[in-house]
VEXNUDO-292077 format. One line per 8 residues: their letters; for each residue x, y, z of C-alpha. Coordinates in steps of 0.001 Angstrom, whole numbers, plus 500000, padded with zeros to 6 digits. Example, Ala and Ser with C-alpha at 12.3 -4.5 7.8 and 13.67 -1.06 7.14 Angstrom:
<pts>
as	512300:495500:507800 ~ 513670:498940:507140 .
</pts>
This chain:
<pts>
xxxxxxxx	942515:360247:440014 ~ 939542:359276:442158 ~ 937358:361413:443719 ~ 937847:361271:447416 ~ 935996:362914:449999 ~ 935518:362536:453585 ~ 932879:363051:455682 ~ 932657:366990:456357 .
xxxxxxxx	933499:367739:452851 ~ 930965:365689:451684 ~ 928389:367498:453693 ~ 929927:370588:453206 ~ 929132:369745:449405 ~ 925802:368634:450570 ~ 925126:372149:452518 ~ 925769:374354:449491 .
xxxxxxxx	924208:372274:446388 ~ 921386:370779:448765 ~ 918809:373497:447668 ~ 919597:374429:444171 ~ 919668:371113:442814 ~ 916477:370713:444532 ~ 915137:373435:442592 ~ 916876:372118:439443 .
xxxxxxxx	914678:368468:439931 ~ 911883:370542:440556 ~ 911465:372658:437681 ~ 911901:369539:435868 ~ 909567:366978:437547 ~ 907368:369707:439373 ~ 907305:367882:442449 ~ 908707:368870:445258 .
xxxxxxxx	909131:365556:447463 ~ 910234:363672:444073 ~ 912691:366337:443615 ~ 914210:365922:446985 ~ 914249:362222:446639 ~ 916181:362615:443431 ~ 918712:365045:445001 ~ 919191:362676:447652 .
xxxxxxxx	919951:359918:445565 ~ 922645:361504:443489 ~ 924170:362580:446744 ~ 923983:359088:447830 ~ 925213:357537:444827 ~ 928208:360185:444969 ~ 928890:358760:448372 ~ 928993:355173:447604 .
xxxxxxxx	930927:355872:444882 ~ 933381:358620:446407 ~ 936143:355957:446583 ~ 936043:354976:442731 ~ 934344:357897:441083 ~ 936094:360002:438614 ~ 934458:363252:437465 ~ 935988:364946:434015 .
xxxxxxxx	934389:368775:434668 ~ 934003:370109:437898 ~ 932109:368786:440716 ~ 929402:371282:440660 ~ 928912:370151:437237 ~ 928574:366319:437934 ~ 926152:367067:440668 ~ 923680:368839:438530 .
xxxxxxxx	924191:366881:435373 ~ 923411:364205:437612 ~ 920269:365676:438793 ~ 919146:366854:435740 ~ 919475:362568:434372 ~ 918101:361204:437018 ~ 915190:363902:436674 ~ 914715:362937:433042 .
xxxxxxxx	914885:359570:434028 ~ 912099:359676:436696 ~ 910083:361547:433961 ~ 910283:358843:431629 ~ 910004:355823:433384 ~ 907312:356989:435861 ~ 905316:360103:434776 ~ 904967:358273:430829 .
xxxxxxxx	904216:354932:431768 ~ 900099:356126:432443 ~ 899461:357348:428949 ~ 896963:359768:428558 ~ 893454:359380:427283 ~ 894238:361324:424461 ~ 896717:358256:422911 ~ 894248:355904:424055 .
xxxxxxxx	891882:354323:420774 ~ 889423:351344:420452 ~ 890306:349745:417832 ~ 887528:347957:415933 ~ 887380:343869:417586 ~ 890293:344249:419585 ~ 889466:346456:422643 ~ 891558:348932:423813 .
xxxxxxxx	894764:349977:422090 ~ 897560:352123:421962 ~ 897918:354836:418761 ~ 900733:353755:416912 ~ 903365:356123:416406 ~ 902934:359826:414712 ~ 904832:361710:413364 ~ 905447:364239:416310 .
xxxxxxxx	906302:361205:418979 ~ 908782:360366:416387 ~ 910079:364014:415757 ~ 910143:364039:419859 ~ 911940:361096:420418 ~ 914934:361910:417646 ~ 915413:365435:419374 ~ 915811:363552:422862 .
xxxxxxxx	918176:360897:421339 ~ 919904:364043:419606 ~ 920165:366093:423035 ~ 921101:363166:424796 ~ 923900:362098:422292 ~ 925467:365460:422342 ~ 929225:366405:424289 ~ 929066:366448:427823 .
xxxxxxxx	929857:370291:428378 ~ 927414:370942:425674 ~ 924388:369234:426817 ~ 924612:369955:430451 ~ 924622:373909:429152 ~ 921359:373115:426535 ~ 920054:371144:429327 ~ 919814:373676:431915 .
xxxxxxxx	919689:376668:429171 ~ 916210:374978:427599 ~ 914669:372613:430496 ~ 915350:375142:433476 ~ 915320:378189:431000 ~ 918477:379710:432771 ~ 919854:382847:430617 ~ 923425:382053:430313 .
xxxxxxxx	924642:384675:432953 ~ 922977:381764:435338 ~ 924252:378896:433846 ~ 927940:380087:433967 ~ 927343:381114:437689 ~ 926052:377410:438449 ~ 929030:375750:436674 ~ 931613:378000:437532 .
xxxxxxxx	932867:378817:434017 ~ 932466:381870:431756 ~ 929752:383314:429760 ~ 931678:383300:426746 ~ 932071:379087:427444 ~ 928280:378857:427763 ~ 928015:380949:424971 ~ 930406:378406:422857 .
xxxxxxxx	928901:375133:424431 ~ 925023:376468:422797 ~ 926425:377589:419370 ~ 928125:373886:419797 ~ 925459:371824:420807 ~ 923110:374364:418291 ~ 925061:373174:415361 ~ 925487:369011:416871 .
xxxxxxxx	921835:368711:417131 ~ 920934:370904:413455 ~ 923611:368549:411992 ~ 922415:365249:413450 ~ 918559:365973:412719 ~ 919541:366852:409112 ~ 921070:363439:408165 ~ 918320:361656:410276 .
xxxxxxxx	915675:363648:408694 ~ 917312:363188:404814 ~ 917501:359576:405545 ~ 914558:359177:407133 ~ 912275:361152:405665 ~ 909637:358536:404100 ~ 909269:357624:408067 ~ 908294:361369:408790 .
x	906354:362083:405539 .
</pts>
């Protein structure tokens, strides 16, 4: 069934999460105008969509996994596209290029893959257990489940991502050594 909403439940629903997901964007993009912009998109993206939208946890839940994407996102496709000098080289005759890809960048992009490949419930628990660093008292507060769930949903996602790394490492492993 759709999600419908009218007007003064939406910003009733706006009132209460307005704040904390701002603080959720934040901690990720450490910016606090960004962060509001991001909040303000989900919400308006959750109104557009408030006739067709179906949400499978609860709507808490969709707001800040929501946040926490588009935060991600943003982080990505803005804050990497200016490389650093660091990853910056001349190579000999050819002016300036970009270092081709070690090891770690590797390492780093199969553990975001990984992450992002996981079970919903599971990821949006590692996700705000690991990028917000919430103890799991927090995170079952914010999603309105147990501590024993967010407890399952880490030893879950724990074993996913040690699973998944394992048979990308074992087949892999002449790219990493």
């Amino acid at each position: 069934m759709p999600l419908l909403l009218d007007i003064s439940g939406f910003e009733a629903l706006f009132e209460v999460n307005y704040q904390p997901l701002c603080a959720t964007a934040y901690r990720i993009v450490q910016d606090k105008d960004i962060a509001e912009d991001i909040v303000q998109d989900v919400f308006y993206k959750l109104w557009e969509r408030r006739d067709s939208l179906r949400v499978s946890s609860t709507l808490k839940a969709h707001l800040f996994q929501s946040t926490i994407d588009h935060s991600v996102n943003y982080i990505k496709l803005y804050r990497n596209a200016i490389k650093p000098s660091s990853q910056i080289r001349r190579e000999p005759g050819s002016g300036v290029g970009f270092i081709g890809r070690s090891p770690a960048l590797k390492e780093s992009h199969l553990v975001e893959v990984a992450v992002k490949s996981l079970p919903e419930p599971s990821r949006l628990v590692f996700l705000l257990s690991r990028y917000e660093q919430l103890c799991y008292k927090q995170i079952a507060e914010r999603l309105d489940i147990s501590v024993k769930t967010v407890e399952s949903q880490m030893t879950k996602a724990f074993r996913y991502l040690k699973e998944y790394l394992l048979v990308v490492f074992i087949f892999f492993a002449d790219v990493f050594l």
